[in-house]
C-alpha positions in Angstrom: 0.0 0.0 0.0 2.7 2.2 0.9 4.3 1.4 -2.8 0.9 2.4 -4.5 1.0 5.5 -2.1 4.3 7.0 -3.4 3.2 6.4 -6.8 0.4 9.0 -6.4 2.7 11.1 -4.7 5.0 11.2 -7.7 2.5 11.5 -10.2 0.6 14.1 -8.5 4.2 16.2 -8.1 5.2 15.4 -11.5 6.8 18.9 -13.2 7.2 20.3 -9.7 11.2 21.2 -9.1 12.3 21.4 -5.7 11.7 24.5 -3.8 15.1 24.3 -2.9 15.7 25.5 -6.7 13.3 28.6 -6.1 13.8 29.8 -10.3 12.3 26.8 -11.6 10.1 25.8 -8.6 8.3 29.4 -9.0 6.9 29.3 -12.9 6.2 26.2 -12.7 4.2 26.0 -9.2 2.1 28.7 -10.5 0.7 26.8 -13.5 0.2 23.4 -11.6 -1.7 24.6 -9.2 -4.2 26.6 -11.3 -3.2 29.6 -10.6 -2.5 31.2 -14.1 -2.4 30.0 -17.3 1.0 32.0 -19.5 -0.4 31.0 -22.8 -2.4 33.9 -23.6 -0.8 35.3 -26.7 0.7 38.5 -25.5 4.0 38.8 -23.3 3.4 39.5 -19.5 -0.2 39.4 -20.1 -1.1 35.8 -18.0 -4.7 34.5 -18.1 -5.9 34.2 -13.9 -7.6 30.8 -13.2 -10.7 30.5 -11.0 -8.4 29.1 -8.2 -6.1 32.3 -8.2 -8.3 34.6 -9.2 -9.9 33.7 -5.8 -7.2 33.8 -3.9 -6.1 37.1 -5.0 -10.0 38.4 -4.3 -9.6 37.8 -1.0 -6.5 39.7 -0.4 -8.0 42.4 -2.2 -11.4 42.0 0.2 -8.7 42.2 3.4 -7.5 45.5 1.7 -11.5 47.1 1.6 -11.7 46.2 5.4 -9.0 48.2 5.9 -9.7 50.9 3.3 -13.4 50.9 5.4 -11.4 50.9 8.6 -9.6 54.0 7.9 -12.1 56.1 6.4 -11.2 55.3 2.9 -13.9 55.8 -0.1 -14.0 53.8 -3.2 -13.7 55.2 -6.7 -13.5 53.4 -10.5 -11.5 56.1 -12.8 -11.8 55.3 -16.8 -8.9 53.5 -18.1 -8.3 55.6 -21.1 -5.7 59.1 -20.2 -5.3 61.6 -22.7 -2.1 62.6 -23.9 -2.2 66.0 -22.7 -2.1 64.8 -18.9 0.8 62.5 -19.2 2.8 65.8 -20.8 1.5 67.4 -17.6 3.1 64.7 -16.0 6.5 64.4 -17.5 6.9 67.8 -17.5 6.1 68.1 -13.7 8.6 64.6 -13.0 11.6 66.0 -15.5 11.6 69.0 -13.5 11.7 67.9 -10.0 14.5 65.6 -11.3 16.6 67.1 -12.7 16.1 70.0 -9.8 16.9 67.2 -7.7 20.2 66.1 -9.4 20.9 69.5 -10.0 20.6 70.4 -6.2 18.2 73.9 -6.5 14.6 74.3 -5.9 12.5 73.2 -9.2 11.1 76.6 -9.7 14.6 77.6 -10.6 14.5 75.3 -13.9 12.7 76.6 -17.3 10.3 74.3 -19.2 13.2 73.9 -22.1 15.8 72.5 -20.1 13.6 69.2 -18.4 14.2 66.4 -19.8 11.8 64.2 -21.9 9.3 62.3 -19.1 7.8 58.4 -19.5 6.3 58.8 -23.1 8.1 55.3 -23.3 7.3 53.3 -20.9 2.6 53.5 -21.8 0.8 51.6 -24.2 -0.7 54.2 -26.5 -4.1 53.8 -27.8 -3.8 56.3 -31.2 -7.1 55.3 -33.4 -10.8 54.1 -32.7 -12.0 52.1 -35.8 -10.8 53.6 -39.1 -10.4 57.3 -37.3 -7.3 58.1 -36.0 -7.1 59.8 -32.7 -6.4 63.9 -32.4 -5.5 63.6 -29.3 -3.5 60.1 -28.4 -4.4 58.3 -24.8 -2.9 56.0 -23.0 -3.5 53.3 -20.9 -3.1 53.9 -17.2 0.6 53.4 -15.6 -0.9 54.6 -12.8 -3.7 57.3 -11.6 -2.1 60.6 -10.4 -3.2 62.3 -13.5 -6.8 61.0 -14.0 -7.5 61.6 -10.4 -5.8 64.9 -9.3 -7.3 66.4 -12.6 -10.6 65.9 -10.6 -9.6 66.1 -7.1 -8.7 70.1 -8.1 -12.7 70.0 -9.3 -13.7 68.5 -5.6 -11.3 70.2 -3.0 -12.8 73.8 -2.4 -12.2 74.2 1.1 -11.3 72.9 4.6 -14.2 70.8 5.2 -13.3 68.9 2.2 -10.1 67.5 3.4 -8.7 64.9 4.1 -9.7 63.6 0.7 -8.8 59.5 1.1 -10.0 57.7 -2.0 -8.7 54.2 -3.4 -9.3 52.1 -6.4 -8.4 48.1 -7.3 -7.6 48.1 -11.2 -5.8 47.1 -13.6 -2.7 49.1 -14.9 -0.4 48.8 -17.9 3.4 49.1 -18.0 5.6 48.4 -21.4 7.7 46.0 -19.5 10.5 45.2 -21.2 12.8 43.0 -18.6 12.0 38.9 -17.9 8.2 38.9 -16.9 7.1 36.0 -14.2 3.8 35.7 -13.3 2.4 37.9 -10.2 6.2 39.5 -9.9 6.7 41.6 -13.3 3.9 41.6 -15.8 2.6 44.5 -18.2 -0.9 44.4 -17.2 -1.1 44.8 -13.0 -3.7 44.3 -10.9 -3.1 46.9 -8.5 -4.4 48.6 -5.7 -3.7 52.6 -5.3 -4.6 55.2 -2.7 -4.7 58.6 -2.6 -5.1 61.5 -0.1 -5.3 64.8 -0.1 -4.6 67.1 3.4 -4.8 70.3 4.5 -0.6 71.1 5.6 2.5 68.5 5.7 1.5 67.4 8.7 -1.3 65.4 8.2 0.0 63.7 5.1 2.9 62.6 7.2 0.0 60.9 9.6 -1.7 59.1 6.8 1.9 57.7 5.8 1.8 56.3 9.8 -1.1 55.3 8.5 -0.4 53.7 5.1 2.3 51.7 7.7 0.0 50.1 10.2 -2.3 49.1 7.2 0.6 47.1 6.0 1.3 45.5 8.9 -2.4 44.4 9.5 -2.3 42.8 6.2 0.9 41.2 6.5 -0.1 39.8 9.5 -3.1 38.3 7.8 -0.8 37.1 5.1 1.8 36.0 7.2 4.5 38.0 5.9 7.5 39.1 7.7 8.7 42.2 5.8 11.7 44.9 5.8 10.6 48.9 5.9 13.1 51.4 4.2 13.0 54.9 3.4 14.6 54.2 -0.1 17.6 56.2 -1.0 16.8 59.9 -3.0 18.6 58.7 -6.2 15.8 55.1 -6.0 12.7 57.9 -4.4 10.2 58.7 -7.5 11.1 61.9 -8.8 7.8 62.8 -8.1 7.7 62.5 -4.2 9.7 63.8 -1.2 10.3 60.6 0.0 9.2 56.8 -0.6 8.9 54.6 1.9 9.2 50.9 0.6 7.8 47.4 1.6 10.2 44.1 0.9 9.4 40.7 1.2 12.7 38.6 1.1 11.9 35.6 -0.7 13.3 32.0 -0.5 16.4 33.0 -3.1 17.4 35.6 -1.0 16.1 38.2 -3.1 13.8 40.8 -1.9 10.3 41.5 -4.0 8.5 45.1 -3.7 5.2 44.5 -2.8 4.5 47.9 -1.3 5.3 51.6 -0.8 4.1 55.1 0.1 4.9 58.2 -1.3 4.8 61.8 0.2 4.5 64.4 -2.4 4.4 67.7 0.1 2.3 70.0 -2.6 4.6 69.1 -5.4 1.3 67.7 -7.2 -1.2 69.7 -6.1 1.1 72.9 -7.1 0.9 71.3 -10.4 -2.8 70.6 -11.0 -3.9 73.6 -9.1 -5.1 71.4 -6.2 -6.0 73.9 -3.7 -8.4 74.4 -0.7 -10.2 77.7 1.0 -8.4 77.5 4.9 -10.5 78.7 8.0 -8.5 81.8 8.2 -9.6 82.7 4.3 -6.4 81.8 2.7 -6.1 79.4 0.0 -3.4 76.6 0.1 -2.7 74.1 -1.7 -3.0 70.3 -0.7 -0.5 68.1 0.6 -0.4 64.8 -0.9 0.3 61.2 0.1 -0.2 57.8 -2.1 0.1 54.2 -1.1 0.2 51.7 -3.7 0.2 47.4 -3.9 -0.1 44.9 -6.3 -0.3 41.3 -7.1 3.2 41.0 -6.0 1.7 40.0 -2.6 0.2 36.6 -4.2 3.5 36.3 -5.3 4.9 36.9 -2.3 2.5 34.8 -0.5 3.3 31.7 -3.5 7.0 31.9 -2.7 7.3 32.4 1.0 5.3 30.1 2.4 5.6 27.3 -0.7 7.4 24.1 -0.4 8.0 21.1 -2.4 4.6 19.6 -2.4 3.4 23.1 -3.6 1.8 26.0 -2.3 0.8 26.7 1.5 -1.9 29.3 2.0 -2.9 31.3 4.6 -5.8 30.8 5.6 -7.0 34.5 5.2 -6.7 33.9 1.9 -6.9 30.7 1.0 -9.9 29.8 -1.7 -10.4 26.6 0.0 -9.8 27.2 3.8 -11.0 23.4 4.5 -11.3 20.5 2.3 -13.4 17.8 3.3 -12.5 14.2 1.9 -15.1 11.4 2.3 -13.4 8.2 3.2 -15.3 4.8 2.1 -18.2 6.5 1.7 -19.6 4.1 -0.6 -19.7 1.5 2.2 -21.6 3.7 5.2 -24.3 6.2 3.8 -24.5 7.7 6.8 -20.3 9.0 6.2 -22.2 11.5 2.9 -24.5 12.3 5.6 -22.2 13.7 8.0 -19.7 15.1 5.2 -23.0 17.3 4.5 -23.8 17.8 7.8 -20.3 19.2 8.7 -19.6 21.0 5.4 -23.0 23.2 6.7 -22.0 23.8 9.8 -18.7 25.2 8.3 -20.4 27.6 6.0 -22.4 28.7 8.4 -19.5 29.9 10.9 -18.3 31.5 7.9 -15.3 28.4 6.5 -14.7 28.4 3.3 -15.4 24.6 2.6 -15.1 22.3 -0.2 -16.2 19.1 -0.1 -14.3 16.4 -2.7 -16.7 13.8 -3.6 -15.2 13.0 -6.7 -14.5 9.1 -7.6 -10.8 9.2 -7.2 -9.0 7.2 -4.4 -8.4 9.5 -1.0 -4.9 9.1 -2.0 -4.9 11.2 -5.4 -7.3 13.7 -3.6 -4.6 14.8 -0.8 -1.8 15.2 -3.2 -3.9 17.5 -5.3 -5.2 19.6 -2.1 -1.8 19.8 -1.2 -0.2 21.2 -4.4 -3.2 23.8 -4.1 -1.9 24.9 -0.4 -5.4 24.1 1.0 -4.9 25.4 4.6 -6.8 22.1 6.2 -7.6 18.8 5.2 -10.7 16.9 6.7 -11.0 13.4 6.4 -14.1 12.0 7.7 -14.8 7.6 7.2 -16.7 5.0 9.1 -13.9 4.4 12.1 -14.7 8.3 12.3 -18.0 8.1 13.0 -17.9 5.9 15.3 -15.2 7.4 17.4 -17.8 11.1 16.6 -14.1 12.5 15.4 -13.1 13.5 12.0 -9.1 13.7 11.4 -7.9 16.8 10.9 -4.8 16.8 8.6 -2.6 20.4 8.6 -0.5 21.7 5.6 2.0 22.9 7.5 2.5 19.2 9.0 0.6 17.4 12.1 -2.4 15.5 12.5 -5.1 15.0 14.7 -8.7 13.8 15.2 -10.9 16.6 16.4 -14.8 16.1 17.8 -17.6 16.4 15.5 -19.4 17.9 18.2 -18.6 22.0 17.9 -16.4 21.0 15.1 -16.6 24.7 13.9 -14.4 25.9 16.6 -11.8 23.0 16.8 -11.3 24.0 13.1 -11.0 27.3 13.8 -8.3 26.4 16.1 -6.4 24.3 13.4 -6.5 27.2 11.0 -5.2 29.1 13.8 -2.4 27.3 14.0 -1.4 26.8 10.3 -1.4 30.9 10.1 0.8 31.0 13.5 3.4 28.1 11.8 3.7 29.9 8.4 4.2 33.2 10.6 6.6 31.5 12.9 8.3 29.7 9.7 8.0 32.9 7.6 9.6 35.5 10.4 12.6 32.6 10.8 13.8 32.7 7.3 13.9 35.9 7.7 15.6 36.4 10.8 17.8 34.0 9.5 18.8 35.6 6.1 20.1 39.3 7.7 23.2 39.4 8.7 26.0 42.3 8.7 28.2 43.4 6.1 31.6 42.3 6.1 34.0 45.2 6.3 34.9 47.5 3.2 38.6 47.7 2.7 40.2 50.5 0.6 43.6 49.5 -0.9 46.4 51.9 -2.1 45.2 51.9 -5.2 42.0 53.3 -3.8 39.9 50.4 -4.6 37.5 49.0 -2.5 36.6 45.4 -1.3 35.1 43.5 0.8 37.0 41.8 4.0 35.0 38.5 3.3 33.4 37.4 0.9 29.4 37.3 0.6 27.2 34.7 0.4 24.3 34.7 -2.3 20.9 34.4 -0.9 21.3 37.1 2.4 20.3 40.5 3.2 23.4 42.6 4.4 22.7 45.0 6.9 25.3 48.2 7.9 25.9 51.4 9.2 25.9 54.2 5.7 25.7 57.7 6.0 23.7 57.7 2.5 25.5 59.8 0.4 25.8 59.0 -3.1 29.5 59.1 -3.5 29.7 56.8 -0.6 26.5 54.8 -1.7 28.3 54.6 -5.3 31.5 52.9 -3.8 28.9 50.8 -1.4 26.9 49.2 -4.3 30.2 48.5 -6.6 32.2 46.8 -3.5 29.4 44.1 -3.0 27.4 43.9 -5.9 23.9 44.6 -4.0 21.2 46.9 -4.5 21.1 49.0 -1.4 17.1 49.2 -0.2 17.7 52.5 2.4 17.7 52.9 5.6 15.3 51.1 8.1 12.9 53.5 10.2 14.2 51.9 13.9 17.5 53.0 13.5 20.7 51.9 15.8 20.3 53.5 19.3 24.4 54.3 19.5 26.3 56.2 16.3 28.2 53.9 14.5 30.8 54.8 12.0 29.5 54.9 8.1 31.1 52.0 6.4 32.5 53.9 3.4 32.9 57.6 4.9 33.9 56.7 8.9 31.3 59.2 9.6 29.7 58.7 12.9 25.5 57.7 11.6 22.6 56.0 12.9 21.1 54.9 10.0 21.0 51.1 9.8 20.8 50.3 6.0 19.7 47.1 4.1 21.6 45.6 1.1 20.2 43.1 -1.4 19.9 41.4 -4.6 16.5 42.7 -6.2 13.8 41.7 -8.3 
């Protein structure tokens, strides 16, 4: 029996690489267990299943809670932009940029020496039917322009602000590197938010904000994540300052799958955003925006996956329960109670799934378990006599559980699987940071490492941040560097490049 057993096994894993061999085990996980499908005929442009379309519904349902929680309203903008507002854009981006790299406030720059904007990087839309277009759109990067074009309609005074709208869409970017499903594609399924305030200071409080909204949803997710104020040179030209969220993945490479952007009243300068104050005075708006994506599926996919397949948590998962009849077809009443449970489930608000198909037990847990079904149910004759049903955890362990007030003993096992992925999750982690070896400077005035570094870590070190220094930094060790954390090292420590006494703590990485 144990011989037939394994067989299953190895059919049901059959294509699945070891996780252990993250770059292969990634694409190909995503496809087995239904999650996309990468034929569709266009390049970064996957097709979503049923199973992962779910999945990545109910993180988007655990972002409304939170957009509700916080005061948050709803909007759908059009997908079309006209040309006019991305020129509005670049020309509002070039200059703050090059002001930046230039060192002088942008109202020191004329309009002829910025630099061409992202013309390049939109999908332009330049005819409809047999007419071409006299004004080009484009599809939507992003929303600043379509929304603050109408937030300077709807801000008139005080009492309007803050403004805190959100929208889950769909965005397009012309990209041109490796796609992989959920990671880097050209058409995003993204979430954006953003505010509008009446002074500096209360867009600084929705960024607090933004912050403890991401950690209630990486909690859900179980996610461990890494917080840095990116450097200026890796900030959007746009904003004052980004503030970034990392997920460090099994390879040791870190995945964006957040951030938040303080624009001051860069923006609203630019679109004439601008509010009546109590005092009579008009002002313009300050401006925050906090954007996600489908990078968190991903994130979710590769974190907490294995070499059976995915895990899922259980705030997400499609399936939170499966429920497996055992020799049903020689007790009646086991089809009874499978019903009878599967109810009871429902009703408390489990998302249940019964698999009564005519496939042996055997075939049915390896095909749950490639799908990362949080909890597996198995309920037989021996069960029912015992008034147990075995409870069978993804994350490992097993155990029979009473059918009587079965609804809470399985909300306890789900508990359980979501505190082992975060314990697992928070591990790796923990596990994968470690400090920077020192930088040596020969006579030659190179610069090198004392050590040498392992692949697959985060590096973490004392930087003053300067971009001479940061220059130096990034050559030395061939990493990416993320910026500096926002709990910083209680003592000064000296800069690694410069000597300079700092207490910025700074994370180092290899990047998707």
């Amino acid at each position: 029996m144990a011989d037939a057993d394994d067989d299953v096994r190895a059919a049901a894993k059959r294509g699945i690489p070891p996780h252990s061999d993250f770059n292969a085990w990634y694409p190909a996980i995503v496809e087995i267990a239904d999650l996309v499908d990468k034929r569709y005929p266009i390049k970064g442009m996957d097709v979503w299943r049923p199973y992962g379309w779910k999945a990545m519904k109910l993180i988007d349902q655990l972002t409304h809670t939170e957009m509700e929680r916080t005061g948050h309203q709803e909007v759908n903008f059009p997908l079309l932009i006209p040309q006019e507002l991305l020129e509005r854009e670049n020309r509002l981006i070039a200059r703050l940029k090059a002001a930046r790299e230039a060192g002088v406030d942008p109202s020191e720059l004329r309009i002829e020496d910025e630099p061409e904007g992202f013309a390049n990087e939109v999908y332009w839309v330049r005819h409809a039917g047999e007419h071409e277009l006299e004004q080009p759109m484009f599809l939507r990067p992003t929303s600043e322009t379509a929304m603050y074009t109408l937030f300077a309609l709807w801000v008139r005074s005080h009492a309007d602000l803050p403004l805190k709208m959100y929208q889950i869409v769909n965005t397009f970017r012309y990209e041109t590197k490796q796609t992989r499903s959920f990671i880097r594609v050209r058409e995003i399924h993204f979430f954006e938010a953003h505010t509008a305030h009446a002074d500096e200071d209360d867009a600084t409080r929705q960024i607090e904000e933004d912050l403890d909204i991401v950690a209630r949803l990486m909690h859900e997710l179980c996610l461990p994540y890494l917080v840095n104020r990116r450097p200026v040179w890796d900030t959007f030209p746009g904003a004052w300052y980004t503030i970034a969220i990392d997920v460090l993945m099994p390879n040791g490479r870190t995945l964006q799958v957040a951030s938040c952007h303080h624009y001051r009243d860069q923006w609203a300068e630019a679109f004439d955003i601008s509010y009546e104050a109590e005092d009579g005075e008009h002002r313009h708006c300050h401006q925050t925006t906090y954007g996600m994506s489908e990078r968190l599926l991903g994130a979710v996919v590769g974190v907490h996956g294995d070499d059976s397949g995915l895990i899922l948590p259980p705030s997400m998962a499609p399936h939170q329960v499966v429920l497996i009849p055992v020799a049903a077809h020689t007790s009646p009443e086991v089809g009874d109670m499978v019903s009878q449970v599967s109810e009871q489930l429902r009703a408390a608000g489990i998302r249940v799934h019964v698999d009564d198909r005519d496939l042996r037990p055997g075939q049915k847990y390896y095909d749950w378990e490639i799908r990362g079904v949080p909890l597996r149910l198995e309920i037989g004759p021996r069960d029912l006599s015992s008034g147990t049903a075995l409870a069978v955890r993804r994350t490992g362990g097993k155990q029979s559980i009473p059918l009587e007030g079965i609804s809470e003993a399985v909300g306890s096992e789900l508990d359980a699987v979501a505190d082992e992925l975060r314990r697992r999750s928070s591990q790796h982690q923990a596990d994968c940071i470690h400090a920077l070896p020192d930088l040596i400077q020969n006579e030659d005035g190179e610069w090198s490492l004392s050590e040498k570094i392992e692949d697959g870590l985060v590096h973490e070190v004392a930087f003053c941040g300067n971009d001479a220094a940061a220059e130096v930094l990034e050559k030395a060790t061939g990493l990416t560097i993320l910026g500096h954390t926002l709990d910083e090292y209680d003592e000064p420590r000296p800069c690694c490049v410069t000597g300079e006494m700092t207490t910025k703590r700074q994370h180092l990485a290899r990047m998707y």
